[in-house]
C-alpha positions in Angstrom: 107.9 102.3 109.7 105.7 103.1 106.6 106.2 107.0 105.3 102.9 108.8 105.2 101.4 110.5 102.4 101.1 114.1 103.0 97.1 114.9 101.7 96.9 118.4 102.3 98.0 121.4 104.6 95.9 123.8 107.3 97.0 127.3 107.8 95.8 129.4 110.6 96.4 132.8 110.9 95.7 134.8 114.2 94.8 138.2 114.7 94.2 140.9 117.1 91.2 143.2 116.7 91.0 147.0 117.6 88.6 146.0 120.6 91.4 143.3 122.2 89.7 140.3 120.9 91.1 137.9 118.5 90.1 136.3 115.5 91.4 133.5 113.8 91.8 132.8 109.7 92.1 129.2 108.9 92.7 128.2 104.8 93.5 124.6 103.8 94.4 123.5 99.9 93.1 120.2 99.9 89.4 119.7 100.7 90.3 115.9 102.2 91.0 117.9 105.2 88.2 119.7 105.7 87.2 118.0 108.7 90.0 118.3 110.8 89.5 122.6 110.1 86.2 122.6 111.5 87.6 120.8 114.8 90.4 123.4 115.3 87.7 125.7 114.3 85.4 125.0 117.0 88.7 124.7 119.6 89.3 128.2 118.9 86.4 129.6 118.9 86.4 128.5 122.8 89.4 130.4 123.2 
């Protein structure tokens, strides 16, 4: 099996607001995965 190249890394961060509801940070360091944070994005935001 071929190894993969690692281009990048997504970091979500979950919190809890003072009214109950939750909000979610997400931060990448590669913009090559920018895509793939605007599909957990939208995910979460039906959560």
């Amino acid at each position: 099996m071929k190894e993969k190249d690692k281009i990048g890394t997504i970091t979500i961060s979950v919190f809890k607001t003072d009214n109950f509801f939750t909000s979610f940070e997400i931060k990448t360091d590669n913009e090559n995965v920018l895509p793939v944070t605007y599909v957990i994005e939208d995910t979460l935001k039906k959560y």
